[in-house]
N, C-alpha and C positions, 0 to 999 in steps of 0.2 A: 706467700698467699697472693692468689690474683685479684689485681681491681678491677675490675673494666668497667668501662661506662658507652651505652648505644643510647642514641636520639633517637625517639622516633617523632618525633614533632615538634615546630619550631625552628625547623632546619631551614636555613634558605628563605625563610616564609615566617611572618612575624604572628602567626595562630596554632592551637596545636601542640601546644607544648607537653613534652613527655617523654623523661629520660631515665634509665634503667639503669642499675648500677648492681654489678654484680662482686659481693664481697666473701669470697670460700662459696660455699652454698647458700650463704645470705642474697638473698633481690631484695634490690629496693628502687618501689620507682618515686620517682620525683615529680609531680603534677600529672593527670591525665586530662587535658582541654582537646575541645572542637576546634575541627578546623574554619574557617569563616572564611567570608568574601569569596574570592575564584577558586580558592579552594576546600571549599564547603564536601565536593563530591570525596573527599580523601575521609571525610568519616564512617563510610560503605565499607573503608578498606579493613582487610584484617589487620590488627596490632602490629605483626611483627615477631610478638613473642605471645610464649602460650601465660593468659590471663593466671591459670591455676598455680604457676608456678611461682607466683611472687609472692614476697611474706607480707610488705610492708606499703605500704603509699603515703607518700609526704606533702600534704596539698599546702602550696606556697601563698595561695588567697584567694578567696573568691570567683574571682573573673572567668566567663564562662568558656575561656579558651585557657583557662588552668584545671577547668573541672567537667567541663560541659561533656566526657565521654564516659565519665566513674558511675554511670548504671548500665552503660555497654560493656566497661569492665566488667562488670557483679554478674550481667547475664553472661560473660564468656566466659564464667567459673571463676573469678577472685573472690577470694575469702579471708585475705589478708586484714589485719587490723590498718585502720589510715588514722592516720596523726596529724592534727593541724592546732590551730589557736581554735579556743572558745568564738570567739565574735565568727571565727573563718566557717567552722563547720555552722551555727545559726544563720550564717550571711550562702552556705551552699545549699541548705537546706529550701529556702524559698526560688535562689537560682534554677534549680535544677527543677522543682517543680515548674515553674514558667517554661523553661524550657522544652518540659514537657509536652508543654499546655498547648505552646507558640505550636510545635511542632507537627502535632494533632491536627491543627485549627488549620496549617499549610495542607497536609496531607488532606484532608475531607475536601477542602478547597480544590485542589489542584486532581482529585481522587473526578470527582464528578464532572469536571473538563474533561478531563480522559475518557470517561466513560461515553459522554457528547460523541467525543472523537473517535469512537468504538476500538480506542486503547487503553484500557484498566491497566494491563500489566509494564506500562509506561513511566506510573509512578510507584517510586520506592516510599516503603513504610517509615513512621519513624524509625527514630534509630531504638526509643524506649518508650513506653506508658510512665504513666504518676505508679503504679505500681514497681515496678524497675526504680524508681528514686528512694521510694520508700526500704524497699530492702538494701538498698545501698548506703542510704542514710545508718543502719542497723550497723555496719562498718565505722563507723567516726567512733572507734572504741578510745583513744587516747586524744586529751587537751595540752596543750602546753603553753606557761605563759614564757613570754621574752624572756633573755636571760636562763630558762630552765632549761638542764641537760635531761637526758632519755639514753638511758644505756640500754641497748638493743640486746644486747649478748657481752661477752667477754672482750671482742676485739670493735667493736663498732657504738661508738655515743654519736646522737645528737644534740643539736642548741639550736633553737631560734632567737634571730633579733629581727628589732625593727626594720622592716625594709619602706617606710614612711611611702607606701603607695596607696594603700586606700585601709578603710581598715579592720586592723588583723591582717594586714599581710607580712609576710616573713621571708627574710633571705635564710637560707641552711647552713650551720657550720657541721661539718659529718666529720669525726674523729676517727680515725682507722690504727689501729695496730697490727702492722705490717711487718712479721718475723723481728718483732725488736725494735722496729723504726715507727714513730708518731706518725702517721700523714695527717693533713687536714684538706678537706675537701671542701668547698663552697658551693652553693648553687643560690644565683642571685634572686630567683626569681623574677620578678618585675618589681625595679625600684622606682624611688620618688625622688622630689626635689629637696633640699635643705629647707626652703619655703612651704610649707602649707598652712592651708586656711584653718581645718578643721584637727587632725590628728597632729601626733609628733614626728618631727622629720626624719628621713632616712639617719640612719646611725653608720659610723666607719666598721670598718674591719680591721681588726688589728695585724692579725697574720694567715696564713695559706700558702701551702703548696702548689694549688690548681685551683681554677675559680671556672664557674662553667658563666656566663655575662650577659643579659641581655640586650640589647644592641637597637634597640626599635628606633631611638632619635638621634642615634650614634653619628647622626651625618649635618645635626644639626645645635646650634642652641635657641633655647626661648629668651621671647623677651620677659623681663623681670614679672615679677608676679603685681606688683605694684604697678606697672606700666598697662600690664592686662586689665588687670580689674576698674582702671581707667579707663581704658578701650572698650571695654564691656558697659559700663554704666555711661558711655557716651553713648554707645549704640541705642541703648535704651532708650535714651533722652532723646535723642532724633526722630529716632520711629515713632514712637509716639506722639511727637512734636507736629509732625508730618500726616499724621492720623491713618497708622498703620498698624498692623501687628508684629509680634518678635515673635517667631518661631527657636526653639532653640532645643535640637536632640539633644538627648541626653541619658548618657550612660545610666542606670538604677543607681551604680553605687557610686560615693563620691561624690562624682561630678553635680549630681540630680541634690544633693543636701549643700556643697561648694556654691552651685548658684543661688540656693536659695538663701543660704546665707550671707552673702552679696545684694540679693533683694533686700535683706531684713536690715543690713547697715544702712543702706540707701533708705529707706522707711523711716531708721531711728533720725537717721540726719536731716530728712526734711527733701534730701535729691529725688525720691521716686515719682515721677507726675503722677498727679493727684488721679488722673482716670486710667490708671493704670489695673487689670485684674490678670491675679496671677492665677496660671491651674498647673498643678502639680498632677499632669494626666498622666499619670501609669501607678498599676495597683503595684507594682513590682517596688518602683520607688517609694513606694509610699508603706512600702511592708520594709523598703531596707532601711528606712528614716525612722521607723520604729526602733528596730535592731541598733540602730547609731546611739539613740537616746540612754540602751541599756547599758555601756560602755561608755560613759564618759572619764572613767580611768585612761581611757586613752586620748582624752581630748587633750589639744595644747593649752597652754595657762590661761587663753586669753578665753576661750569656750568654758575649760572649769569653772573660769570667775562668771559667767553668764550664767552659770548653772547654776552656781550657789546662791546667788542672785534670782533665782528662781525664775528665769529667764528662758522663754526655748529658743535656742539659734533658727529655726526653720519651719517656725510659725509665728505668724501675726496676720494682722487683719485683712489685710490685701489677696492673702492665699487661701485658694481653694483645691481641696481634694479632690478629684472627680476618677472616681472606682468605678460605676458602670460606663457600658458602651453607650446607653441614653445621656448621659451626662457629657462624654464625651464626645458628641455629634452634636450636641448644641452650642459646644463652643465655636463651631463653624459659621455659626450664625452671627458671630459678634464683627461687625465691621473694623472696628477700632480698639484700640486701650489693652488687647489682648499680649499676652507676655505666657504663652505654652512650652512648659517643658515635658516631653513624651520621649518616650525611647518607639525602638530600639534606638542608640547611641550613633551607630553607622549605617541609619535610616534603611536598614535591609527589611526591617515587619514592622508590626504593631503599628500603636497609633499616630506616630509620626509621618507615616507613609499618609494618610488621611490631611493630615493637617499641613502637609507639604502642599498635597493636594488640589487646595483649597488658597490654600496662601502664595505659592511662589511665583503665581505668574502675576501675581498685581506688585507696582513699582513703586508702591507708597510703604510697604513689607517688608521685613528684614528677617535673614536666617540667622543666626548666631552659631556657628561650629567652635564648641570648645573641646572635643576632644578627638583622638586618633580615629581617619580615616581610610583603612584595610582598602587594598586595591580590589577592584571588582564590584563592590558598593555605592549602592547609591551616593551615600555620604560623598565617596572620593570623584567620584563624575561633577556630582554638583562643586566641588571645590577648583577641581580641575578646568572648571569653565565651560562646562558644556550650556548651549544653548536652550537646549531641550532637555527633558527626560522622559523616561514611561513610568509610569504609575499606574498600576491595576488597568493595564492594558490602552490606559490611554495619554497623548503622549502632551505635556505639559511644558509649557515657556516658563524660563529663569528668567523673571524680569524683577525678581525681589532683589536687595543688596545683599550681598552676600559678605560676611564677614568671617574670619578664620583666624580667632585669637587662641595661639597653642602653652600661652605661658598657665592656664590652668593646669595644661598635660599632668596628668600623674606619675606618669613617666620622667624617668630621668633625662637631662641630655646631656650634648656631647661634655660638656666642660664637667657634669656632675657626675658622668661615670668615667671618665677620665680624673677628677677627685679621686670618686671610690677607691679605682684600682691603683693607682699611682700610692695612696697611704697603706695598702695590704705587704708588711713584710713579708720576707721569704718568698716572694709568689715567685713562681718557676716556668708555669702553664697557664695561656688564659686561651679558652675556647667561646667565639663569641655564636651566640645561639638567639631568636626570638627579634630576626631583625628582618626586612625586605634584603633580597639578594645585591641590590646595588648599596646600600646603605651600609654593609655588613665591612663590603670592600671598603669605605670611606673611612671606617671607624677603625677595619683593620691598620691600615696605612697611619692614622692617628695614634694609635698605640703606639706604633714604630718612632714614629717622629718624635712625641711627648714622652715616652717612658721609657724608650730606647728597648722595647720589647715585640717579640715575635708572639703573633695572634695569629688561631687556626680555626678557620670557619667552618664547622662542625656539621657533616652531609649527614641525610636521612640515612641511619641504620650502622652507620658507623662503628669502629669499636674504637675506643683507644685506650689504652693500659696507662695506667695512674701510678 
């Protein structure tokens, strides 16, 4: 029986992810995410392969570059049942509407400049409506918790376990029955640290054939989480010491409840300066900090006991929700004491683009980057040291300090997926997939050295036989 597995996204290019695997007449695809940053214009492109023709979709977690393209699926005739964790399909469900939403709101925008320019046919439509989410939502026919298999047919089970990246995400274990012979197949998804603040940490793999790898910090390690979260609450203490503001993008999921959480220790201990206000500006995070609350089975011991304790990790007095756009414009107004966390994550929309706006040229101001910054994005310009930027057309001085602490990353790095793979027995094949093109080579090269093993970096569309 043939296996074959094709990438279409994530190759080369750390957004995008979406990989096909085809088992006899079974398809099965593994994630469908958007592409972001410089390459944002590859979600115009056709799939690759025809939508209608796949049975199954396996969404590995939330993240809007694991899911962000599953209602351009539905309209290109998928009809396939998609399989994911409980927390994953409620945590896709408000994604993808945002998504939506954002998209809309660029399109009208950008639709009416064109039109100034007496070029309409200039700009492309969304990719989908909130009507497109909703019927694709209608797809999320199967749940699975960790640990539970899913036998597809006769020759094909799946399992998910913890892949401790944010949560409800899961790495894949796919069981193949191949003329008599077991395979086991992997697909990592996007993994975590051993460390995290909120959920339970990435779990090992015990065995595998092939392992398809994530690679994103492959070229690097963090500093400890412990070191970070000191760096973080110094930066805190300064800026506002200094009589400044802390800007700090932030992912919705995760990252946006991680810092908050981080605030709320500093509060119980007496370190948060006393005129410190926090806003928690994005309706997104504040619809996934919901979703966190319902899921504390998945919290690590030290959250359960907050719980039980009848404790919320990501509310107290200092925080404020701010859900409308009036709400969020007047925090423009506060000179001082401000502590905003707004997405988008990698300052490409929303309300962070505003409040960068507003903030980053004064030198008493602090930006806070805790998480991954995709090339092409603002995020990675400002990190990279530009002097300037453009912001809704106009062009803005970095005179704030800029800080870039990556030991929150959700992501794994180089020593923790070199962990992973290094304890997988039997592994035979590793394909490293979801990294930048130079970072990929880095991590390849490390595999070689640390595990004494051959890694193959897996092009757009490829096939390769399992």
């Amino acid at each position: 029986m043939t296996i074959l597995v094709r990438s279409y996204g994530a190759t080369e290019m750390v957004t995008g992810s979406c990989h096909l695997i085809e088992v006899g007449k079974t398809r099965i695809l593994v994630d469908c995410g958007m592409f972001q940053g410089e390459n944002e214009d590859l979600n115009y492109e056709p799939f690759g392969f025809d939508p209608k023709n796949v049975d199954y979709l396996i969404v590995t977690h939330g993240h809007i570059d694991h899911i962000g393209r599953i209602p351009k699926l539905y309209k290109a005739g998928f009809r396939g049942k998609i399989i994911t964790t409980l927390a994953t399909k409620r945590i896709a469900r408000i994604m993808l509407l945002d998504s939506a939403k954002v998209m809309l709101e660029e399109y009208q925008t950008e639709y009416k400049k064109a039109l100034r320019r007496g070029r309409p046919e200039d700009v492309k439509p969304p990719l989908y409506y909130e009507d497109d989410v909703y019927d694709a939502m209608e797809l999320f026919k199967i749940t699975l918790d960790y640990e539970q298999k899913l036998s597809i047919n006769d020759n094909i089970t799946i399992k998910f376990k913890n892949a401790g990246h944010i949560l409800g995400s899961t790495f894949v274990e796919i069981f193949i029955k191949d003329n008599g012979v077991n395979k086991k197949l992997v697909f990592s998804g996007d993994l975590g640290l051993k460390e995290k603040l909120i959920i339970n940490p990435l779990e090992d793999e015990d065995y595998a054939i092939s392992v398809y790898t994530e690679s994103t910090y492959g070229n690097r390690n963090h500093k400890s989480l412990e070191k970070s979260i000191e760096e973080f609450k110094q930066a805190i203490i300064d800026t506002l010491k200094r009589g400044g503001n802390v800007v700090i993008p932030t992912f919705a999921l995760e990252r946006s409840q991680e810092v908050l959480y981080i605030l709320r220790k500093m509060y119980d201990e007496g370190s948060l300066p006393t005129n410190a206000r926090i806003f928690l500006d994005s309706p997104l995070a504040i619809s996934a900090t919901r979703i966190f609350l319902q899921f504390p089975q998945l919290f690590n011991e030290k959250l359960k006991e907050m719980i039980r304790k009848g404790e919320n990790p990501f509310i107290f007095p200092n925080v404020e929700f701010t859900q409308t756009v009036e709400e969020s414009k007047k925090i423009n107004d506060i000179a001082s004491g401000a502590i905003i966390l707004a997405g988008s994550g990698m300052c490409t929309g929303g309300r962070i683009k505003h409040h960068l706006k507003h903030n980053l040229w004064r030198e008493e101001n602090s930006v806070i980057f805790v998480g991954y910054q995709t090339k092409g994005s603002l995020g990675r310009a400002i990190i990279d040291g530009a002097k300037t930027v453009r912001i809704y057309g106009e062009e803005i001085a970095v005179k704030a300090k800029i800080y870039t602490i990556n030991g929150f990353s959700s992501h794994a790095d180089q020593k923790t997926l070199l962990n992973w793979l290094g304890n997988i027995k039997g592994l035979e094949n590793i394909f490293i997939v979801h990294g930048e093109k130079e970072v990929m080579e880095i991590f390849k090269e490390k595999i070689k050295e640390e595990l004494n093993m051959k890694a193959h970096i897996v092009k757009k569309g490829e096939g390769i036989f399992i």
